[in-house]
C-alpha positions in Angstrom: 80.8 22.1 0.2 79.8 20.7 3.5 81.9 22.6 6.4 82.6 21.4 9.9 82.3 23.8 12.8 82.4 22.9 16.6 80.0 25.1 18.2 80.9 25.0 22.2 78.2 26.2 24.5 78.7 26.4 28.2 76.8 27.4 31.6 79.1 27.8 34.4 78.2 29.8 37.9 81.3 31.8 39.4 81.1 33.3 42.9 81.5 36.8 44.2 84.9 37.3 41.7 86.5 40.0 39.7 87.2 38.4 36.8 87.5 40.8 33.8 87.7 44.4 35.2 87.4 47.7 33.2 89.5 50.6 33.5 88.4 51.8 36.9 88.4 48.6 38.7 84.7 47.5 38.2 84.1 44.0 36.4 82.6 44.6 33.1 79.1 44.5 32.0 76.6 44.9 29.1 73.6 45.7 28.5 71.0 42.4 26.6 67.6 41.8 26.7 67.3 45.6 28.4 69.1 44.8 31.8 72.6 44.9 32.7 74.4 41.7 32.3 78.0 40.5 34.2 80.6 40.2 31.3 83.8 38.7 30.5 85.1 39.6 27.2 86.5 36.9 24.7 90.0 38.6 25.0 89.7 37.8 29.1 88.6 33.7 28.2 91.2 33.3 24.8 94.3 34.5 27.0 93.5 31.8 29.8 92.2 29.0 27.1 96.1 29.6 25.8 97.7 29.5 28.9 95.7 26.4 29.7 97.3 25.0 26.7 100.8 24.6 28.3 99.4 21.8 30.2 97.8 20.4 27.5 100.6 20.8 24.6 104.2 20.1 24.0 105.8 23.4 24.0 106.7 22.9 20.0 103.0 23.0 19.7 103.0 26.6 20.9 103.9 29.9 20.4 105.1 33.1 21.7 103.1 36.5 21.7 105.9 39.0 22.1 106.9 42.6 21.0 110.6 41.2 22.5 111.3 38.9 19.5 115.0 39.7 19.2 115.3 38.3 22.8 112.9 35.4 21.7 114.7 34.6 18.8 118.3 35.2 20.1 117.5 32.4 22.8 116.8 30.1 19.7 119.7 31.2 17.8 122.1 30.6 21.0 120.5 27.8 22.1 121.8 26.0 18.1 125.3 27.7 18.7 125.9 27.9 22.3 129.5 29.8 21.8 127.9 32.9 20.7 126.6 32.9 24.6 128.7 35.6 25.2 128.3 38.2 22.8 124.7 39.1 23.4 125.2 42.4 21.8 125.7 41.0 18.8 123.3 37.9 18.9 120.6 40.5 19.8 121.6 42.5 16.8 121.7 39.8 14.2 118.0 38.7 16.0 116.3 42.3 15.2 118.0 42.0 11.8 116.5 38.5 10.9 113.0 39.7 12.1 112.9 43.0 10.1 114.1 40.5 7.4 111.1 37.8 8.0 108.5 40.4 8.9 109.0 44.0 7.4 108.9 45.8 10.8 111.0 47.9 12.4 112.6 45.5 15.0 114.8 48.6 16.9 115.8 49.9 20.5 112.5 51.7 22.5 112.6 54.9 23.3 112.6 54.2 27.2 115.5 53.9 29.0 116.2 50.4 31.1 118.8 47.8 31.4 119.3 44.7 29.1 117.9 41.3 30.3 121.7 40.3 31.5 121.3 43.4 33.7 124.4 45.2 32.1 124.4 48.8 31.3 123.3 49.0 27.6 120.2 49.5 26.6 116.8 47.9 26.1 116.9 45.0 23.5 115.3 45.3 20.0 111.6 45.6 20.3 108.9 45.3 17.2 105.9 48.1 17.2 103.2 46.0 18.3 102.7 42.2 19.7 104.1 39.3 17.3 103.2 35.8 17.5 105.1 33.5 16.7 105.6 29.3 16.9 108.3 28.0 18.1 109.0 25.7 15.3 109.3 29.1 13.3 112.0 30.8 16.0 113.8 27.7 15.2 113.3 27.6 11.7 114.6 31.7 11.5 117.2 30.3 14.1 118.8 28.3 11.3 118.4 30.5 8.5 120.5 33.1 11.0 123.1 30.7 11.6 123.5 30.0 7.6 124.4 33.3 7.0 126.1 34.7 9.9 127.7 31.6 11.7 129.4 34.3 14.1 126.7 36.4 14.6 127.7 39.0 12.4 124.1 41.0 11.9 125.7 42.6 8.3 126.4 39.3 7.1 123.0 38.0 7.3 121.5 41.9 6.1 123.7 41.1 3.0 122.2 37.8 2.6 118.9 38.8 3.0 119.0 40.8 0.1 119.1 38.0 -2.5 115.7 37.7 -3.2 115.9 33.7 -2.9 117.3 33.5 0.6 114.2 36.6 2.1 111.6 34.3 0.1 113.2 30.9 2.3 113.2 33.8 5.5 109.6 34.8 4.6 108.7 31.3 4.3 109.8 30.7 7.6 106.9 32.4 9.8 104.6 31.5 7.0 104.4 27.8 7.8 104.2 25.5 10.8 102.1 27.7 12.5 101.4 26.7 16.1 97.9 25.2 17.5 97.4 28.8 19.4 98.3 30.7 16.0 95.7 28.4 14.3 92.8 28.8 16.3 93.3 32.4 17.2 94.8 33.6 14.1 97.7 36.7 14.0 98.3 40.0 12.3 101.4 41.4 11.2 100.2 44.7 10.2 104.0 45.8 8.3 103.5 42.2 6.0 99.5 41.6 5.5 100.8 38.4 3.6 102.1 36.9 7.0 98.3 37.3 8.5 96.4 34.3 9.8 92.7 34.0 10.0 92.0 32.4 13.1 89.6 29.2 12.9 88.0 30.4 16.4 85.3 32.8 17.1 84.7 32.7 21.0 81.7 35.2 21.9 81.8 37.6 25.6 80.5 35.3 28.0 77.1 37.1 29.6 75.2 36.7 32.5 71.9 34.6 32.1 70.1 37.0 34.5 70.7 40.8 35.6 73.8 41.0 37.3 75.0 44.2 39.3 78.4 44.2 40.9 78.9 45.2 44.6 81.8 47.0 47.0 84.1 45.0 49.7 85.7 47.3 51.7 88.8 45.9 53.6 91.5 46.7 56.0 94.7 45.3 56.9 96.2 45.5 59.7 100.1 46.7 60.7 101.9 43.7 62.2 104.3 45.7 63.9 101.5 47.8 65.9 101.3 48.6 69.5 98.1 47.5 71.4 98.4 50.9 72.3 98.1 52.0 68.4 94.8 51.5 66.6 93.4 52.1 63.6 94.4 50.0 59.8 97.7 50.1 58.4 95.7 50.1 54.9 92.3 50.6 53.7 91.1 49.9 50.3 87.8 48.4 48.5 87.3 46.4 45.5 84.3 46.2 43.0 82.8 42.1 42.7 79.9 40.3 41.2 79.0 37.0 40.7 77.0 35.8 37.9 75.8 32.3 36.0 77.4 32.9 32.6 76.5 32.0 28.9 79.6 30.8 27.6 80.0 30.4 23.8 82.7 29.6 21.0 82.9 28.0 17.7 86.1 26.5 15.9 86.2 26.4 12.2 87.6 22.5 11.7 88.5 23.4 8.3 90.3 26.7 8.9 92.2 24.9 11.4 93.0 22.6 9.2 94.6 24.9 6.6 96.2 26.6 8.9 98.3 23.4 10.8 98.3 21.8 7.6 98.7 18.0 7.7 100.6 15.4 9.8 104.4 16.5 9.9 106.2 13.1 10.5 106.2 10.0 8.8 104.4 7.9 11.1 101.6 10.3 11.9 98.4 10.5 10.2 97.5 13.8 7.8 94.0 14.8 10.5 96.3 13.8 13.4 97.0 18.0 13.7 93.7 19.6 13.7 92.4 16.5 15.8 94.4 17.4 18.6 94.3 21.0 18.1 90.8 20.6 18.3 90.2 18.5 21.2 93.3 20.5 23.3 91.0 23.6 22.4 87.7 22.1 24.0 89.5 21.1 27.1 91.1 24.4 27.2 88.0 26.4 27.2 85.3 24.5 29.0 88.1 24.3 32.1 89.9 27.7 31.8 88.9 30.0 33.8 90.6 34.0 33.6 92.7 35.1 37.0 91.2 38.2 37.4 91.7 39.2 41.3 91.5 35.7 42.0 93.7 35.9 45.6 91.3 37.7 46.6 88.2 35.5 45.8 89.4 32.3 45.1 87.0 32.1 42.2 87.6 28.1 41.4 84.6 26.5 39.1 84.1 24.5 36.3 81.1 24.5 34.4 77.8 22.7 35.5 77.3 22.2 31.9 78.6 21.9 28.4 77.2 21.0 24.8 78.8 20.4 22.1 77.8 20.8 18.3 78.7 20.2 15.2 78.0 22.1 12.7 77.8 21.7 8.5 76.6 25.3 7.5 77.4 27.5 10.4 78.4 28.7 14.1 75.2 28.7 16.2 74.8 30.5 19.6 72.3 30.0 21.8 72.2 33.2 23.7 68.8 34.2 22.5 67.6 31.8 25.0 68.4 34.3 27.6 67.9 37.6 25.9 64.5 37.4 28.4 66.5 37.3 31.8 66.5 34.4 33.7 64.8 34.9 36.9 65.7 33.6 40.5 65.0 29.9 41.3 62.0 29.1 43.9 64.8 27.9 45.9 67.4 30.2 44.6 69.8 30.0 42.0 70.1 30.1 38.2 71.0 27.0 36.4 67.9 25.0 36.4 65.8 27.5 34.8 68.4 27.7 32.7 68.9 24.2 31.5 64.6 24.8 30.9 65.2 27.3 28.6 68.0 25.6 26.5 66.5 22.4 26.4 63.1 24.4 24.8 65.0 26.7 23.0 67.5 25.0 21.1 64.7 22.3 19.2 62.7 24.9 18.3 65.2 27.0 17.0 66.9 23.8 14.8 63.5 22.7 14.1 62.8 26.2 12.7 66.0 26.6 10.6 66.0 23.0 9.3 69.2 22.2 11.0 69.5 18.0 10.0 68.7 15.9 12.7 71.8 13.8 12.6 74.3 16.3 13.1 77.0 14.6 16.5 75.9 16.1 19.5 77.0 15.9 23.2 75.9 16.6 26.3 78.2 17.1 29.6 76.9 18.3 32.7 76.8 17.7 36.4 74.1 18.1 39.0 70.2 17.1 39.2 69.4 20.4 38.3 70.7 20.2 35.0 68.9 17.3 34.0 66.8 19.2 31.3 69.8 19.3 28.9 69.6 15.4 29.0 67.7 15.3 24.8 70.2 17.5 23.5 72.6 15.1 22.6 74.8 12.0 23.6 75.7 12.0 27.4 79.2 12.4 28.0 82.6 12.9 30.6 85.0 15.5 29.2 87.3 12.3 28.2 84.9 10.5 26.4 83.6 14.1 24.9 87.0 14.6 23.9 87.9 11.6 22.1 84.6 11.9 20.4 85.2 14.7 19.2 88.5 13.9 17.9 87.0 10.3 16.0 84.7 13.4 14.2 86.7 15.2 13.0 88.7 13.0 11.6 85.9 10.9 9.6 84.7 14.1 8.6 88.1 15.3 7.2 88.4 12.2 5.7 85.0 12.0 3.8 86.2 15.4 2.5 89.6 13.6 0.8 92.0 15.4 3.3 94.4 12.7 3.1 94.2 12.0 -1.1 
């Protein structure tokens, strides 16, 4: 069967930054095409693609990453029953309870001693293991289930509950379904309940340098406000480990793994591809214009991307980084993205030429700046709005043609 995959490929130039450090401080790197490259690692770009989504998204469309979800979901259950506001203790409880419930883990107290959130003396709340994520349409889904059983908050009433294997499936059920646009397209593993797993429809690669990158030292010094003139020297030295580096960006979104994972429209009035169509196009906004915060006080790192194309895809994900496996060297005049934009706009024909890759396959070209005029055959010119709608009109004929909405 035909498949439908959005390959994103991005060049974007960032200034002396820090943006993706290793464990000693220094930005990371890797070694391609024999010379060491800058890096930022896919982790570094899918955090700030998902917090770029909060200005994109309603927050239902969302979803919490958490090993605190006895706090998370005793804000939900609280928020449906605000007179159990003041027994915490027990809200909290009844929380952990529901969760080890829903996911098989061990929801409990850590070991390290701290306050609660209120700030009273008792301790920590109800931590899982490891990181859950979770929508919020499924904290307020376990949120209801809580309150069915255990109206007062009474954690043994909804443990005794829980045991009827009719109410645990409906509990199970619960973080098995309306999965959140961030959960969809970057998947989540629940390692005490493999069933609760979600393959993310996203594959986003480490974005590399185009050209050998090493990183340099700024030494600094600050200065006591409070000195004599009489006193000299800093009140502080330090230094701090930079590059800067015209990166490769690259990611590819599965359209119909997102689609089984949102599933289709959920109110009357909305159409079945409505879902994956916005999840889709909030995605591409998301990463061409995130950007991650690495040390950014310090440098102040602002860009966006001199330019993006867009695929898509009916056999499979495509990157283009072979284009630069042979490092690109300096302009005449300096600089990296017009050699750059040569080597794409050579590359990429050749290599769909090669491979038999249909001619007619939607493709768009965004890009700013004279010299990235080489890119301008590589498909429809574009603004991000008009790339994004288009992108969204796609996928849903595409979705369509399949006999998504029969």
């Amino acid at each position: 069967m035909t498949r439908t995959i959005l390959d994103v490929h991005i060049l974007q130039s960032v200034p002396p930054s820090n943006l993706n450090r290793d464990d000693t401080g220094t930005p990371k790197s890797a070694l391609f095409g024999g010379v060491r490259r800058a890096r930022v690692s896919s982790q570094a770009w899918k955090r700030a693609t998902r917090t770029a989504f909060s200005d994109l998204l309603p927050p239902s469309e969302l979803g919490v990453r958490t090993k605190k979800v006895a706090e998370a979901l005793a804000e939900h259950i609280t928020a449906l029953q605000p007179s159990l506001r003041d027994q915490s203790t027990a809200v909290l409880e009844l929380a952990a309870e529901v969760m080890r419930a829903a996911t098989g883990s061990k929801v409990e107290e850590p070991k390290r001693r701290g306050k609660s959130v209120s700030g009273d003396e008792q301790g920590p709340s109800p931590e899982s293991p490891y990181l859950m994520f979770l929508s919020e349409r499924q904290l307020d889904s376990l949120a209801s289930l809580a309150l069915e059983k255990a109206p007062e908050g009474d954690a043994e009433s909804f443990k005794e509950a829980a045991k009827k294997t009719d109410f645990k499936t409906r509990v199970r059920q619960a973080v098995d379904s309306r999965h959140s646009v961030d959960i969809a397209l970057f998947g989540r593993m629940v390692a005490d309940s493999p069933g609760l797993n979600i393959e993310g429809a996203t594959q986003v690669a480490h974005a590399l340098s185009v050209h050998q990158s090493e990183f340099e030292s700024d030494y600094y010094t600050a200065v006591d406000d409070r000195n004599r003139e009489d006193e000299s020297g800093a009140g502080m030295i330090g230094s701090i480990d930079f590059n800067s580096a015209t990166f490769y960006r690259y990611a590819a979104v599965d359209i119909d793994e997102l689609h089984r994972n949102l599933g289709s429209g959920l109110q009357e009035d909305m159409e079945l591809t409505t879902p994956v169509q916005k999840a889709a196009s909030a995605f591409l906004e998301a990463f061409i214009t995130s950007l991650p915060t690495g040390k950014i006080n310090s440098f102040g790192h602002h860009t966006l991307p001199a330019a993006v194309i867009v695929k898509i895809r009916s056999k499979r994900p495509i990157s283009f980084v072979g284009a630069f496996e042979k490092p690109v060297l300096r302009g005449e005049h300096g600089g990296y993205v017009e050699e750059s934009c040569r080597r794409l706009a050579a590359y990429v024909p050749d290599l769909e030429h090669q491979y038999g890759v249909p001619d007619a396959e939607p493709s768009w070209v965004f890009r700013v700046g004279a010299e990235t005029q080489a890119l301008e055959g590589l498909g429809e010119a574009v603004t991000l709005k008009v790339l994004m709608q288009a992108v969204e009109d796609t996928v849903a004929a595409r979705l369509n043609a399949k006999g998504s909405t029969s």
